[in-house]
C-alpha positions in Angstrom: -8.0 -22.4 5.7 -5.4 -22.3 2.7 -6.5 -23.7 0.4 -4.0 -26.4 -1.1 -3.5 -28.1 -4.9 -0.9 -31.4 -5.8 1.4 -30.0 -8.3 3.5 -32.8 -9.5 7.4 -32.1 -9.3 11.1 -33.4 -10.6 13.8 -31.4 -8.3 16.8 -32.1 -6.8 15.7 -29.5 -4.2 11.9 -29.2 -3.6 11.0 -25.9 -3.2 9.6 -24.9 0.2 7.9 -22.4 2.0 9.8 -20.9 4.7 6.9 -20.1 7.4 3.5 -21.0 7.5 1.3 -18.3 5.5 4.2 -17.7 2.9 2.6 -17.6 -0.5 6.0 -18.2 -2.5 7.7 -21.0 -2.3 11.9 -21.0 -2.5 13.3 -21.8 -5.6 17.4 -22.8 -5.3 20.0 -22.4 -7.9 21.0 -25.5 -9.6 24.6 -23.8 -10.5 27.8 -22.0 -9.4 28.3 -18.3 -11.2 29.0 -14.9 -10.2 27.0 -11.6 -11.7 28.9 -9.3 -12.3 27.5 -5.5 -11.8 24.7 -5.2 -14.4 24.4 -8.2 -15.5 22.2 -10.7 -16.3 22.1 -14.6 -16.7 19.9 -16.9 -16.8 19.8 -19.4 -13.6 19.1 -23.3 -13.7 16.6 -24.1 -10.3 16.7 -28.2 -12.1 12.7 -28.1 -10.7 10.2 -28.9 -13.6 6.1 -29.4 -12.7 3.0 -30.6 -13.9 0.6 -27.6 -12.8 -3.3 -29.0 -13.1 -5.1 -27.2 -15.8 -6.5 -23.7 -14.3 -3.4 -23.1 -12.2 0.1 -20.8 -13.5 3.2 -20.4 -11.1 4.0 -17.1 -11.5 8.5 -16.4 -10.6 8.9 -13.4 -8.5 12.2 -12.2 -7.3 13.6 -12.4 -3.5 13.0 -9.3 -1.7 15.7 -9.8 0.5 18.3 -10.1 -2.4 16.8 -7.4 -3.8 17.1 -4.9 -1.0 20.4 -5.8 0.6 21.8 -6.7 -3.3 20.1 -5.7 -5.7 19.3 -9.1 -7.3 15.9 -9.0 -8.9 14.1 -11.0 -11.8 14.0 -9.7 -15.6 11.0 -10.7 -16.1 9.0 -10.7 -13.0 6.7 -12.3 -12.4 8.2 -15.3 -15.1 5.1 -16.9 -15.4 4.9 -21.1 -15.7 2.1 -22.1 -17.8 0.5 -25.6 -16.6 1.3 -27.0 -19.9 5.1 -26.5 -19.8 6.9 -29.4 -18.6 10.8 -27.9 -19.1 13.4 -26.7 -16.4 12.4 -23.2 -14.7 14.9 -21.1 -14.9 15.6 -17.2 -13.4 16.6 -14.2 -15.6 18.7 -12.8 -12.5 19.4 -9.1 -12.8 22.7 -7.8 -10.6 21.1 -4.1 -10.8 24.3 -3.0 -8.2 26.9 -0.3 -10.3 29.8 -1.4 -8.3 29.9 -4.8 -6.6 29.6 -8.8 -8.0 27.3 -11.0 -6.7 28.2 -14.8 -6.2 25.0 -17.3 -6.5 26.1 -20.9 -5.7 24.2 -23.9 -6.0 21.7 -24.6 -3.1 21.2 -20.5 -2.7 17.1 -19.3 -2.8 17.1 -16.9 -5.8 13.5 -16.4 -6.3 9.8 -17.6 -5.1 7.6 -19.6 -7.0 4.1 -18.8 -6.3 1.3 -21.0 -7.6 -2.5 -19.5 -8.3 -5.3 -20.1 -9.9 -6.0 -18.4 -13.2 -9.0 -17.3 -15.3 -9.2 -17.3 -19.0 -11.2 -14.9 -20.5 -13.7 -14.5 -23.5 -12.3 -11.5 -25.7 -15.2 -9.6 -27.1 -14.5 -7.4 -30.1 -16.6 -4.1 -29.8 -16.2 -0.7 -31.3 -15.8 0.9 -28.3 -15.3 0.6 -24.7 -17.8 1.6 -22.1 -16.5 5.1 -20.0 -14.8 4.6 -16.8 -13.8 7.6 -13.6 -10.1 7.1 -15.0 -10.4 7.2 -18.4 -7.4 6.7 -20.5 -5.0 8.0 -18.0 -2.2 5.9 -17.3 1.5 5.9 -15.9 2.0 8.9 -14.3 -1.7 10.0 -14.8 -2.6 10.1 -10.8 1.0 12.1 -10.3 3.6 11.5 -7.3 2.5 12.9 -4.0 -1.2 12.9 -2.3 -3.3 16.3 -2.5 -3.6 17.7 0.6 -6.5 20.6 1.6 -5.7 23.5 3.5 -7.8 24.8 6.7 -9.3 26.9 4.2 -10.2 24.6 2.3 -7.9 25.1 -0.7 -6.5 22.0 -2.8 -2.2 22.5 -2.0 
């Protein structure tokens, strides 16, 4: 069973879930503009919420928009802390070269997805315990999976 929590809302359209399982909910534009190739803006949704202490919403972008045009989120995931009572609103991104993209009011821009979060206890030390990967990081694991030949030999 999905678990559920009350989050407390103002909207003039409540977001939604579109099928049953979805983890994001639809957020809507609240306004009428058009983004032109490469640009950015920031989008009114009019939603605010009361999360309950221990939850975020984290703002993640469409991945239909992204795919068929290259609309995504600046910052995504835009995360909602459960104190912040103001309007969420969407860094869109038109990442297209070539064509504008029209967003009018009503039009699902971006899911909200609502979790549960941990804080943590920083420690200070003076240094941190070994691990398999070490310090590698972007890029450190490389593009394409090593294969081994019939005789055995990395490729």
């Amino acid at each position: 069973m999905t678990e559920s929590v009350e989050v407390l809302i103002t909207a003039p359209l409540v977001p939604n879930y579109a099928h049953p399982g979805d983890a994001g909910a639809d957020l809507h534009s609240s306004e009428d503009l058009v983004l032109a190739p490469g640009e950015r803006a920031l989008v009114g949704t009019g939603v605010s919420i009361a999360l309950p202490d221990g939850y975020a919403a984290f703002i993640v972008p469409r991945s239909g928009l992204a795919a068929k045009h290259g609309i995504t989120i600046v910052n995504s995931p835009g995360t909602i802390d459960a104190g912040y009572r103001g309007e969420i609103k969407v860094a869109l991104l038109n990442t297209d070269s070539s064509a504008s993209f029209p967003v009018n009011a009503g039009d699902r821009i971006a899911q909200m997805v609502i979790m549960p979060v941990t804080r943590a206890t920083f420690i200070p030390v003076d240094r941190l315990p070994g691990s398999l990967r070490g310090d590698g990081g972007f890029g450190s694991t490389g593009v394409a999976v090593q294969t081994t030949s019939t005789s055995g030999e990395a490729q």
